[in-house]
Chimera marker file (.cmm) of the C-alpha trace (Angstrom):
<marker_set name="trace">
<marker id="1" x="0.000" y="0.000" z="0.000" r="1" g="1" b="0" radius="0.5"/>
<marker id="2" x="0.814" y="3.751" z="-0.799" r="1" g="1" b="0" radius="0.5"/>
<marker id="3" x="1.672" y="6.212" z="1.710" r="1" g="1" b="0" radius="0.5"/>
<marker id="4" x="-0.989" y="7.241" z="4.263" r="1" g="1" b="0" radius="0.5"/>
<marker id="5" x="-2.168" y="3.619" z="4.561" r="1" g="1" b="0" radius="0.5"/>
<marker id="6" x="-4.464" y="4.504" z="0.879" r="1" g="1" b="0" radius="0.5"/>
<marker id="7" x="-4.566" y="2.019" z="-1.579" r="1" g="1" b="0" radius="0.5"/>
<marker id="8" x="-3.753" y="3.069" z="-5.197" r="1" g="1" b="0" radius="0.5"/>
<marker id="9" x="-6.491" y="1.778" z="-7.420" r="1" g="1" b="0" radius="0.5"/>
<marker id="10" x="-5.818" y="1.285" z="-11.461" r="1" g="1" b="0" radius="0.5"/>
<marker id="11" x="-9.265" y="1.716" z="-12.976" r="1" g="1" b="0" radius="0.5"/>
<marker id="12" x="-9.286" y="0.592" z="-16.444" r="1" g="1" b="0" radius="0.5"/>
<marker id="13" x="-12.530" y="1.023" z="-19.129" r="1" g="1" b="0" radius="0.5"/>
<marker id="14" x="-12.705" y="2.242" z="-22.311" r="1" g="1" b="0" radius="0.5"/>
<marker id="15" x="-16.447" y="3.548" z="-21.375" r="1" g="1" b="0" radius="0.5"/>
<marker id="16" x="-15.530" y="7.117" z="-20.450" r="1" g="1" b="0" radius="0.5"/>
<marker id="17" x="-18.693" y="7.338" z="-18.747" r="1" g="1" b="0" radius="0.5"/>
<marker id="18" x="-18.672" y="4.271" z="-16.839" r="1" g="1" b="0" radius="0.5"/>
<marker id="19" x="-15.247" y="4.873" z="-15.773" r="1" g="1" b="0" radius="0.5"/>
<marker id="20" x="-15.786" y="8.415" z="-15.285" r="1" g="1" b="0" radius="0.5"/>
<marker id="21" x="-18.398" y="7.602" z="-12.754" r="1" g="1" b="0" radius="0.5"/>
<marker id="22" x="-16.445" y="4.634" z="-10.696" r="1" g="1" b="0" radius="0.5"/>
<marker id="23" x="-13.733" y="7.514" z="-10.673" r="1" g="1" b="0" radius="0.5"/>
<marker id="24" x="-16.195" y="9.661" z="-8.730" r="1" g="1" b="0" radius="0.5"/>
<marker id="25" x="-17.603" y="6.512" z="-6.806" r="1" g="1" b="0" radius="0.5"/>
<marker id="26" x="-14.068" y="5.990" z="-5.619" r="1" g="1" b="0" radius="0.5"/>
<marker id="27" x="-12.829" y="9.648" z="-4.799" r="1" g="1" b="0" radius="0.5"/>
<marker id="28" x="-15.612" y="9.625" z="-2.788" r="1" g="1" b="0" radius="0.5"/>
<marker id="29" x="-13.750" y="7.081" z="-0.096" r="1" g="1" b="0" radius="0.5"/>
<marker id="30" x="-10.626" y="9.040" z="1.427" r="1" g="1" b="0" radius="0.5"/>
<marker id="31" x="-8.817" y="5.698" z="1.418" r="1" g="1" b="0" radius="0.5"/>
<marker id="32" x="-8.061" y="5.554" z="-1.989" r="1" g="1" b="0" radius="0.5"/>
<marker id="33" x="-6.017" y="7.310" z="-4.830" r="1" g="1" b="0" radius="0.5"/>
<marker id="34" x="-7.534" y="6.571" z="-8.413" r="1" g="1" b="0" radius="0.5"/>
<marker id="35" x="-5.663" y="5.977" z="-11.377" r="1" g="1" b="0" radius="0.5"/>
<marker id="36" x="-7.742" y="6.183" z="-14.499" r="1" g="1" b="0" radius="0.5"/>
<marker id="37" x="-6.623" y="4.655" z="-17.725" r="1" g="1" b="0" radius="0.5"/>
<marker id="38" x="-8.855" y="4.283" z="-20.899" r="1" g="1" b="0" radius="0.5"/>
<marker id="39" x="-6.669" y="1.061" z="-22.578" r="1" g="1" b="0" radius="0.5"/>
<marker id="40" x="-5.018" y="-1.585" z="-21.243" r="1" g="1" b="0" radius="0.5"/>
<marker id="41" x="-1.552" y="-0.628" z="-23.033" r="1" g="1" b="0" radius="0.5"/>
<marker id="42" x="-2.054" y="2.620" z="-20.654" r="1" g="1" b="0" radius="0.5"/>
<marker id="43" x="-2.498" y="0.671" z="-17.749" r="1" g="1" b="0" radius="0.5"/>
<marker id="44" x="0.580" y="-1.269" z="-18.654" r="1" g="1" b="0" radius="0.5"/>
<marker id="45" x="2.744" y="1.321" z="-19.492" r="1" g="1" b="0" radius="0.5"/>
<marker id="46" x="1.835" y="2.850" z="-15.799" r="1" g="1" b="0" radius="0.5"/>
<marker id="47" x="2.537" y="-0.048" z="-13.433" r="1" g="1" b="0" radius="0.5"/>
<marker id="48" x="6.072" y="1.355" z="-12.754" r="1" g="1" b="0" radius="0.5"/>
<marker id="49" x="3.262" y="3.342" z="-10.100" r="1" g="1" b="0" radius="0.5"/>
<marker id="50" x="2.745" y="0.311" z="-8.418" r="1" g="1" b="0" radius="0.5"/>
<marker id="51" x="-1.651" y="-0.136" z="-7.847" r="1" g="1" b="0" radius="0.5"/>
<marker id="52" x="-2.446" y="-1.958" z="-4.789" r="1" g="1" b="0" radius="0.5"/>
<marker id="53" x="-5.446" y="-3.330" z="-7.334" r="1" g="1" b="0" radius="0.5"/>
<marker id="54" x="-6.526" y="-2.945" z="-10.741" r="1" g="1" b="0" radius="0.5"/>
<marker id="55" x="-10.240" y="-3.222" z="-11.724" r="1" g="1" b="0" radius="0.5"/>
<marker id="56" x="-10.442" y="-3.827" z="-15.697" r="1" g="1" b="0" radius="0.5"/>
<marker id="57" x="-13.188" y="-4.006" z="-17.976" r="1" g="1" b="0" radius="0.5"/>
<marker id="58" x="-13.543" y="-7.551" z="-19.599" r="1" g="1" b="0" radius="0.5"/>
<marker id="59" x="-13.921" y="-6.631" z="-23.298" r="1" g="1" b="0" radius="0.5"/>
<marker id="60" x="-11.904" y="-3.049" z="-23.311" r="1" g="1" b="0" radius="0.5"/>
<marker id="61" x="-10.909" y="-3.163" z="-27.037" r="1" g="1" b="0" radius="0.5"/>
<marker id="62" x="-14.285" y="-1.385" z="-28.165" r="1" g="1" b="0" radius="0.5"/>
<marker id="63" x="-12.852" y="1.719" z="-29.302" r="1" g="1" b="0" radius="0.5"/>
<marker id="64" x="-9.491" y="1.592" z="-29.916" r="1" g="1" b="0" radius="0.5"/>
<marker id="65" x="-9.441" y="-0.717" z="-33.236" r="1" g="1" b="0" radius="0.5"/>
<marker id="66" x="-6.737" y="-3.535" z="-31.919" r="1" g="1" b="0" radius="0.5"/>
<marker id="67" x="-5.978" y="-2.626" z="-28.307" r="1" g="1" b="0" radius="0.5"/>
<marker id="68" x="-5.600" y="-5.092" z="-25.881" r="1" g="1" b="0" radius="0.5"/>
<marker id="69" x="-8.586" y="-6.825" z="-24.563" r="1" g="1" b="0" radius="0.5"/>
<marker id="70" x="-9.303" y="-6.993" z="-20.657" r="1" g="1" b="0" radius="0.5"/>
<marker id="71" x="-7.723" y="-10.682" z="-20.845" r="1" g="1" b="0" radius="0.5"/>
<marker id="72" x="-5.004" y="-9.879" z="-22.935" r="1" g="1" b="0" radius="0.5"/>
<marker id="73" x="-4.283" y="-7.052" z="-20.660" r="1" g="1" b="0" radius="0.5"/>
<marker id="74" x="-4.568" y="-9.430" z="-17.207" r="1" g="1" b="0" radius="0.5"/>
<marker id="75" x="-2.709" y="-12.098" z="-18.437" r="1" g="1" b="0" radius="0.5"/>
<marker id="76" x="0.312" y="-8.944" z="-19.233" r="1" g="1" b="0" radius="0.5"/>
<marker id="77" x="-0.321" y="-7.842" z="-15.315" r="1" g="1" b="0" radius="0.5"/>
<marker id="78" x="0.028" y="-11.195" z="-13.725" r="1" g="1" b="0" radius="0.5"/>
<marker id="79" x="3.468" y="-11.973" z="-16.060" r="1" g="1" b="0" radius="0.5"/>
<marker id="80" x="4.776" y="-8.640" z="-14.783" r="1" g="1" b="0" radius="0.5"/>
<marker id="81" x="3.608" y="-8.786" z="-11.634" r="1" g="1" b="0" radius="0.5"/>
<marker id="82" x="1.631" y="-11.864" z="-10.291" r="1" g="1" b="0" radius="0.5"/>
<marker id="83" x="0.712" y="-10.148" z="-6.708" r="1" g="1" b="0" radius="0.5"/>
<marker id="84" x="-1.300" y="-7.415" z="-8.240" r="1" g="1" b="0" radius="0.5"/>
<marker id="85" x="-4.958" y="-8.506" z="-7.382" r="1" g="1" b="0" radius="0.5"/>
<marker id="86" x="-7.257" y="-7.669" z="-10.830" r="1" g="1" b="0" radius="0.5"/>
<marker id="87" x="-11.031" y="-7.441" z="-10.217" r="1" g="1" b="0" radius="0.5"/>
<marker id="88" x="-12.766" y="-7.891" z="-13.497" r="1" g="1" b="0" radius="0.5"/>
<marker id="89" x="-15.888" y="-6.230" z="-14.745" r="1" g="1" b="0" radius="0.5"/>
<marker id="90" x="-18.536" y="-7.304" z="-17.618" r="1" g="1" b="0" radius="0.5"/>
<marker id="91" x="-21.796" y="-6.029" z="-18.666" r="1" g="1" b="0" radius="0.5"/>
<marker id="92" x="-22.217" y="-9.681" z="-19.583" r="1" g="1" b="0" radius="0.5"/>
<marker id="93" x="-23.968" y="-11.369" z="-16.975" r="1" g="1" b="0" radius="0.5"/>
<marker id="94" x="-22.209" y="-15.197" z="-18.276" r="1" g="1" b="0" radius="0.5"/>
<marker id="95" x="-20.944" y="-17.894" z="-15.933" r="1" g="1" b="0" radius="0.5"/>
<marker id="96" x="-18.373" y="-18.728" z="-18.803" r="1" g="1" b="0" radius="0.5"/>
<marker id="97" x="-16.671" y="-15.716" z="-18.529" r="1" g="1" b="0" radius="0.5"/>
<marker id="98" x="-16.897" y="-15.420" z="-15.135" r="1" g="1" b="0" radius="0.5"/>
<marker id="99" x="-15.068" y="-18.840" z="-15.393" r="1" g="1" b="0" radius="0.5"/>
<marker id="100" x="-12.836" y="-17.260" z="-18.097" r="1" g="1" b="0" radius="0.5"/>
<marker id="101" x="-11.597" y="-14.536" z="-16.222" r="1" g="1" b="0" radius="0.5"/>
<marker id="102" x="-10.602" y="-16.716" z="-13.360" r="1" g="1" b="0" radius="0.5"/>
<marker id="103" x="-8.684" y="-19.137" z="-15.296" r="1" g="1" b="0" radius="0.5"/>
<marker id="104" x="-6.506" y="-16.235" z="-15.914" r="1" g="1" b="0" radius="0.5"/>
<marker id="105" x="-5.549" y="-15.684" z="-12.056" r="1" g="1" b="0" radius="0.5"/>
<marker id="106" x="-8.521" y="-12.921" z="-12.033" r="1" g="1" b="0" radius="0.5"/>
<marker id="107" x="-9.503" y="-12.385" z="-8.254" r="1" g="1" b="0" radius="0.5"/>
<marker id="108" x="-12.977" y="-11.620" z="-9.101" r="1" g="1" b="0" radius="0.5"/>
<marker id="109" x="-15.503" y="-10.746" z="-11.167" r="1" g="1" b="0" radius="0.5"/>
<marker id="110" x="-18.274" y="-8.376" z="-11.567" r="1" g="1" b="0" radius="0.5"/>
<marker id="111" x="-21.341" y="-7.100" z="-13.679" r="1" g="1" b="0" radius="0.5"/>
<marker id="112" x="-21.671" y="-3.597" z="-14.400" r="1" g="1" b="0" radius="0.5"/>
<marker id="113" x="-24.955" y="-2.862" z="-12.844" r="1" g="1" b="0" radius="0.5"/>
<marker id="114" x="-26.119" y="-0.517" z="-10.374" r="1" g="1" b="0" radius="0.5"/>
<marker id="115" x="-24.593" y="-2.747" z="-7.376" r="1" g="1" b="0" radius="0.5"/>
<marker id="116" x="-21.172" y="-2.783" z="-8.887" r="1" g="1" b="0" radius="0.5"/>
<marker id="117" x="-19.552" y="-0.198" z="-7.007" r="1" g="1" b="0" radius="0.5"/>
<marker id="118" x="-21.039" y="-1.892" z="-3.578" r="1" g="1" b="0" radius="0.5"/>
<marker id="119" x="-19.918" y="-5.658" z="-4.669" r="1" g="1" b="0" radius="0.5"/>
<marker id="120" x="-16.456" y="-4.106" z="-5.646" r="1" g="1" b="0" radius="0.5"/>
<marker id="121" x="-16.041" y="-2.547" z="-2.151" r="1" g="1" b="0" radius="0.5"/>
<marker id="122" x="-16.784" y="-6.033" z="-0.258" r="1" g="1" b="0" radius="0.5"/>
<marker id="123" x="-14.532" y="-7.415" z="-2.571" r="1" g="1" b="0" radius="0.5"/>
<marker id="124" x="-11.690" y="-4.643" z="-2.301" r="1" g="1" b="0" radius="0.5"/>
<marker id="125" x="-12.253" y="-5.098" z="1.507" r="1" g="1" b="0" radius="0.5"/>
<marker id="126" x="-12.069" y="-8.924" z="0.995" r="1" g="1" b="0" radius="0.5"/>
<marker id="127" x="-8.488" y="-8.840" z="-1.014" r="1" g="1" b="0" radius="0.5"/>
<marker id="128" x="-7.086" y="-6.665" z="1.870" r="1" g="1" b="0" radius="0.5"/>
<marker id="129" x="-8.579" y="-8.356" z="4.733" r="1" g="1" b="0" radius="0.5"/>
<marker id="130" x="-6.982" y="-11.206" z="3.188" r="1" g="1" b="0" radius="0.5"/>
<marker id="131" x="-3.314" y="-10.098" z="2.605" r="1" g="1" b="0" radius="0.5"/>
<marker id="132" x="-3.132" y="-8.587" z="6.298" r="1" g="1" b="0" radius="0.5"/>
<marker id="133" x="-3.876" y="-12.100" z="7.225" r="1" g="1" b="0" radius="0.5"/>
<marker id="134" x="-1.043" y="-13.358" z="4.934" r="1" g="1" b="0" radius="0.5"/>
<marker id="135" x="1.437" y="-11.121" z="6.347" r="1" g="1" b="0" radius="0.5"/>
<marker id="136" x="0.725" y="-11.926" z="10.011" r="1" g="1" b="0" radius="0.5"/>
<marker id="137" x="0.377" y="-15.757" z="9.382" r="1" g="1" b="0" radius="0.5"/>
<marker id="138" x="3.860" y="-14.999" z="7.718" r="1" g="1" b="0" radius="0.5"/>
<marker id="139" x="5.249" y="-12.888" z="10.369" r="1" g="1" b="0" radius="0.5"/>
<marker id="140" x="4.545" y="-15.761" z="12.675" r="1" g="1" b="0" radius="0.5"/>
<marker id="141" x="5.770" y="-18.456" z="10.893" r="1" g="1" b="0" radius="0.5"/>
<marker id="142" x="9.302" y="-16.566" z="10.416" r="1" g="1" b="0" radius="0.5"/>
<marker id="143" x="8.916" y="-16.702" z="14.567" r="1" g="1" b="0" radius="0.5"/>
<marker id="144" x="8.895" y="-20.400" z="14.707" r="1" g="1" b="0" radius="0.5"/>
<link id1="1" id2="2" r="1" g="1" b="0" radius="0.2"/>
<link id1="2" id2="3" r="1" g="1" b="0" radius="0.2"/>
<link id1="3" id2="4" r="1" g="1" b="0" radius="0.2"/>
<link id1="4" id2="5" r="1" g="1" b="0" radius="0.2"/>
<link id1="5" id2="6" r="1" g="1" b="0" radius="0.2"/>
<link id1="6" id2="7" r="1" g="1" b="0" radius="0.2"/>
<link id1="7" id2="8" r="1" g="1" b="0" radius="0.2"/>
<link id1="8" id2="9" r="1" g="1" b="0" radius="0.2"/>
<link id1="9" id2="10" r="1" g="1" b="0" radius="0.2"/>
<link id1="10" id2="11" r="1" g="1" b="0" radius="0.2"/>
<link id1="11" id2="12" r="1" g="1" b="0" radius="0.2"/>
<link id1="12" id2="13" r="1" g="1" b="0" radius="0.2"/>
<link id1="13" id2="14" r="1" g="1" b="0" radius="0.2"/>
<link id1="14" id2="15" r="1" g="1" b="0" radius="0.2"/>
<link id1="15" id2="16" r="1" g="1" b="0" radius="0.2"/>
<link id1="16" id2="17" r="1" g="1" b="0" radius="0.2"/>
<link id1="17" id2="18" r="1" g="1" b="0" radius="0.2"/>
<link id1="18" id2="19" r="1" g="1" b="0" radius="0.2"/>
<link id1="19" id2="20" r="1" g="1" b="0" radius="0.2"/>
<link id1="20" id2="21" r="1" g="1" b="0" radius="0.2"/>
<link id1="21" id2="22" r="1" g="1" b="0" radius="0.2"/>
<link id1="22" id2="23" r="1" g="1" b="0" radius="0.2"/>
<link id1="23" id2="24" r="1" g="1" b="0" radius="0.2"/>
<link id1="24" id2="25" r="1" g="1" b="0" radius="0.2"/>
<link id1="25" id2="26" r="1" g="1" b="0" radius="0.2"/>
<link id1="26" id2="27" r="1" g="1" b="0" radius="0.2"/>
<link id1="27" id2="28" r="1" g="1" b="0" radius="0.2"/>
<link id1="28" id2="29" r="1" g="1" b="0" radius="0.2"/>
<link id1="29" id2="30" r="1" g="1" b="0" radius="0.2"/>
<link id1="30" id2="31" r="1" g="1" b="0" radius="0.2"/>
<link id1="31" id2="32" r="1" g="1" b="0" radius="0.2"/>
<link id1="32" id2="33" r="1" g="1" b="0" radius="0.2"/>
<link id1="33" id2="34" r="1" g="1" b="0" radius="0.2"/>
<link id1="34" id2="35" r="1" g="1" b="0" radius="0.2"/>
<link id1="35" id2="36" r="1" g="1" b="0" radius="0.2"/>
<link id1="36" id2="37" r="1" g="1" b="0" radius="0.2"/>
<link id1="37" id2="38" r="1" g="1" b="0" radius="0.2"/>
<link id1="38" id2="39" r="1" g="1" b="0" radius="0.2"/>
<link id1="39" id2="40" r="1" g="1" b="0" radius="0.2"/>
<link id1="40" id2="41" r="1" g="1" b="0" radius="0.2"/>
<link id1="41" id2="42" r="1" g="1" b="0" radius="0.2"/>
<link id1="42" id2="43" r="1" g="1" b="0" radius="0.2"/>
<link id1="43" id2="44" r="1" g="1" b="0" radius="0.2"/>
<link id1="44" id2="45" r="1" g="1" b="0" radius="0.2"/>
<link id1="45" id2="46" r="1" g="1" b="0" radius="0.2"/>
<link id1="46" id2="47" r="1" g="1" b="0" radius="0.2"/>
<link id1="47" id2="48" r="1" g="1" b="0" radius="0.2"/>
<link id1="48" id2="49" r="1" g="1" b="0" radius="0.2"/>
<link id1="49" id2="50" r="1" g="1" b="0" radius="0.2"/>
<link id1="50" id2="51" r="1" g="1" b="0" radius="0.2"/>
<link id1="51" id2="52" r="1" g="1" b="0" radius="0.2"/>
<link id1="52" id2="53" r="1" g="1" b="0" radius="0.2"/>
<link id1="53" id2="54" r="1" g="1" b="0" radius="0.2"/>
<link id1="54" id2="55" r="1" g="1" b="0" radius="0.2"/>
<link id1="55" id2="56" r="1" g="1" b="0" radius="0.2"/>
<link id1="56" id2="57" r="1" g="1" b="0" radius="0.2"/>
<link id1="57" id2="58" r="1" g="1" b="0" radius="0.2"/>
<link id1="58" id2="59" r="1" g="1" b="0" radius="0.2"/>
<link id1="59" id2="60" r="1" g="1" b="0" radius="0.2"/>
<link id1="60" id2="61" r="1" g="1" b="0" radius="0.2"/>
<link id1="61" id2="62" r="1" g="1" b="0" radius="0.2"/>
<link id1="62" id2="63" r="1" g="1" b="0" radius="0.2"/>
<link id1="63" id2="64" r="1" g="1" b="0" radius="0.2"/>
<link id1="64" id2="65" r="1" g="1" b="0" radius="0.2"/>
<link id1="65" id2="66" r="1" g="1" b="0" radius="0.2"/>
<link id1="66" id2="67" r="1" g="1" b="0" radius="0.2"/>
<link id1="67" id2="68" r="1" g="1" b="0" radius="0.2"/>
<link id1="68" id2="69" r="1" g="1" b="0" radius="0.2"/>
<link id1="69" id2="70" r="1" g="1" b="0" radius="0.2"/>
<link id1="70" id2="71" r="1" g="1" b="0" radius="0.2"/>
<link id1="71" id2="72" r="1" g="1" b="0" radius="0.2"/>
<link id1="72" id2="73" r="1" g="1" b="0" radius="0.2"/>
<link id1="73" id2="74" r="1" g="1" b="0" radius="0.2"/>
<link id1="74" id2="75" r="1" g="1" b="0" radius="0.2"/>
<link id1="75" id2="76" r="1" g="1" b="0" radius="0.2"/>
<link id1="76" id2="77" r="1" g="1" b="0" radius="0.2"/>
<link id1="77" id2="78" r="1" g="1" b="0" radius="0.2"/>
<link id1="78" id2="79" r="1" g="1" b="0" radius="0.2"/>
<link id1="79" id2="80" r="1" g="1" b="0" radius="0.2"/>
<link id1="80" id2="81" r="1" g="1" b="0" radius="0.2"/>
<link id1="81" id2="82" r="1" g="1" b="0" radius="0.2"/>
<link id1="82" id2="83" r="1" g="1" b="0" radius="0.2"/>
<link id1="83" id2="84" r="1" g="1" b="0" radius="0.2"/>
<link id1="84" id2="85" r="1" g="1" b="0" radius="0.2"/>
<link id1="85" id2="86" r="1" g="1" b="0" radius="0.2"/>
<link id1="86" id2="87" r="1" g="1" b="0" radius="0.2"/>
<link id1="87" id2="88" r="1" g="1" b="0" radius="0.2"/>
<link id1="88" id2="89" r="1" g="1" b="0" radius="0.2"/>
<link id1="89" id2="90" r="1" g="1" b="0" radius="0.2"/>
<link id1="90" id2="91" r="1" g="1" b="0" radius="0.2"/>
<link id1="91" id2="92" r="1" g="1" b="0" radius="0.2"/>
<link id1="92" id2="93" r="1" g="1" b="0" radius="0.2"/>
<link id1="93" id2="94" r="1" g="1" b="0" radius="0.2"/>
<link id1="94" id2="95" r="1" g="1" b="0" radius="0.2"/>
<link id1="95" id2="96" r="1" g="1" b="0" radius="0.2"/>
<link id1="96" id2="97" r="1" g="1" b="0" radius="0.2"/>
<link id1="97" id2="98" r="1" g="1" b="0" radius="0.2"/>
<link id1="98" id2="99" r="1" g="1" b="0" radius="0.2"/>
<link id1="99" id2="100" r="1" g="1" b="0" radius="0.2"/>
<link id1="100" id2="101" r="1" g="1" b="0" radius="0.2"/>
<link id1="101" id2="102" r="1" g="1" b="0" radius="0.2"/>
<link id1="102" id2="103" r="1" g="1" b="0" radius="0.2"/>
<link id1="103" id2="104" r="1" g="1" b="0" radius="0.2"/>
<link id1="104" id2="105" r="1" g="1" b="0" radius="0.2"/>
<link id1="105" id2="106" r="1" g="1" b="0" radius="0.2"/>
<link id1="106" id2="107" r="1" g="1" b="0" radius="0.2"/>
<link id1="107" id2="108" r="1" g="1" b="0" radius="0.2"/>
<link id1="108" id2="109" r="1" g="1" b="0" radius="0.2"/>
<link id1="109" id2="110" r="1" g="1" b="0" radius="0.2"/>
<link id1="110" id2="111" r="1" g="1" b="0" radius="0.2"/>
<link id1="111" id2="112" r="1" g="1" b="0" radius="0.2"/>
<link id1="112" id2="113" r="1" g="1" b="0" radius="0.2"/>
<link id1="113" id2="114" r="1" g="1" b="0" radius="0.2"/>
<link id1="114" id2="115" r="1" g="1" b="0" radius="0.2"/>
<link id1="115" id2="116" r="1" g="1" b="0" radius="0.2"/>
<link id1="116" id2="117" r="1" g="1" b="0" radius="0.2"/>
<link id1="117" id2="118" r="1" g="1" b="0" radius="0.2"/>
<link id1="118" id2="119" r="1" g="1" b="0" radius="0.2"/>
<link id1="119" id2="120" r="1" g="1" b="0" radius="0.2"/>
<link id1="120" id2="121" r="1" g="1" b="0" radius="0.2"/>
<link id1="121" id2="122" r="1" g="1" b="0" radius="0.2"/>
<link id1="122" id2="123" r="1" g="1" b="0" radius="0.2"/>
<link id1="123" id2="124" r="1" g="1" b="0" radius="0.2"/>
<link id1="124" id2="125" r="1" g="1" b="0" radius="0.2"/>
<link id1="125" id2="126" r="1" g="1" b="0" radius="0.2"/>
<link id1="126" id2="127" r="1" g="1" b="0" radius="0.2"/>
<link id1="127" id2="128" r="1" g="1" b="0" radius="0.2"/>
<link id1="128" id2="129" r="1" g="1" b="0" radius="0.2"/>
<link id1="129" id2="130" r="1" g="1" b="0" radius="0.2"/>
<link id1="130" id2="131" r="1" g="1" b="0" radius="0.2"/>
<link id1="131" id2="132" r="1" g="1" b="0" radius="0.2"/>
<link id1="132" id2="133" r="1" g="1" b="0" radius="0.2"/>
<link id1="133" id2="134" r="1" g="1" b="0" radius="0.2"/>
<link id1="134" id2="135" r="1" g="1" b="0" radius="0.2"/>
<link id1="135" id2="136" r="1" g="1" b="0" radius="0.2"/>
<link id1="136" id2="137" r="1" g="1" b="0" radius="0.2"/>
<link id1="137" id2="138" r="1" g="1" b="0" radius="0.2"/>
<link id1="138" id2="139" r="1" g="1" b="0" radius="0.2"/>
<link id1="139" id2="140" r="1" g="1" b="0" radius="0.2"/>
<link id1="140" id2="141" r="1" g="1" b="0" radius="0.2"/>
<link id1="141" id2="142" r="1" g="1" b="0" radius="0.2"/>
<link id1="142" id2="143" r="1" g="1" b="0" radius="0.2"/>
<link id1="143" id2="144" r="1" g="1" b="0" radius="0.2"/>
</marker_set>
C-alpha cells in the first residue's frame, strides 16, 4: 500500500462514462487514490506506479481498433507482476466468462450494474482483509 495507509487503485474502461463515474464513486472514499486509464496498453505502461489493485473491464478493445482486450491485458499484469490482485468487470452477466476470467488468475468478477460499485467494495475489503492475514500468518511463521 501507498503512503498514508491509501490504496492506489488502477481503474481501467474504455467507457468514459462508466469509468468516469467509478472515478467519482471511488474519490468519494478518502482511502483511496484513483488511477484512471482508458486502454489496457495505458495501464501497462503505468505499473512502474505500483496499484495496490486494478479493476479492468472484460472486453476493453471497443474503441481503440486492436488494443488489448481486458484478458489480454490481465494475463500482461500477472506476467509482470503476479501479486497485483485484478477485479474484473462485464456487462455480460455469463458464468463462462466469469469462469474465463478466473482461469486467468482474475480475483474476481463483476457485472456492471447498479450494485457494482457496492460488490467491488466487499470485494476490495475482501483482497485486503486477506493479505493482512497473509502477512501476520507470515510474520509468525518466520517466529517459529
Amino acid at each position: 500500500m501507498i503512503n498514508e495507509n491509501k490504496i492506489k487503485i488502477f481503474l481501467v474502461d474504455d467507457d468514459a462514462f462508466f469509468l468516469k463515474s467509478l472515478e467519482i464513486e471511488f474519490n468519494q472514499n478518502t482511502n483511496f487514490v484513483i488511477e484512471t486509464y482508458p486502454t489496457g496498453e495505458k495501464c501497462i505502461e503505468n505499473l512502474n506506479h505500483l496499484p495496490d489493485l486494478v479493476i479492468l473491464d472484460f472486453q476493453l478493445d471497443g474503441i481503440v481498433i486492436g488494443a488489448m482486450n481486458g484478458l489480454q491485458t490481465l494475463d500482461k499484469i500477472k506476467e509482470l507482476n503476479s501479486n497485483i490482485p485484478v477485479i474484473m468487470l462485464s456487462s455480460q452477466d455469463k458464468i463462462e466468462v466469469a469462469v474465463q476470467c478466473m482461469h486467468h488468475k482474475a480475483f474476481d468478477y463483476v457485472v456492471k450494474s447498479e450494485t457494482a460499485f457496492l460488490r467491488l467494495e466487499k470485494i476490495i475489503s475482501t483482497i485486503f482483509k486477506y493479505q493482512k492475514l497473509e502477512k501476520e500468518l507470515q510474520w509468525y511463521m518466520d517466529r517459529m
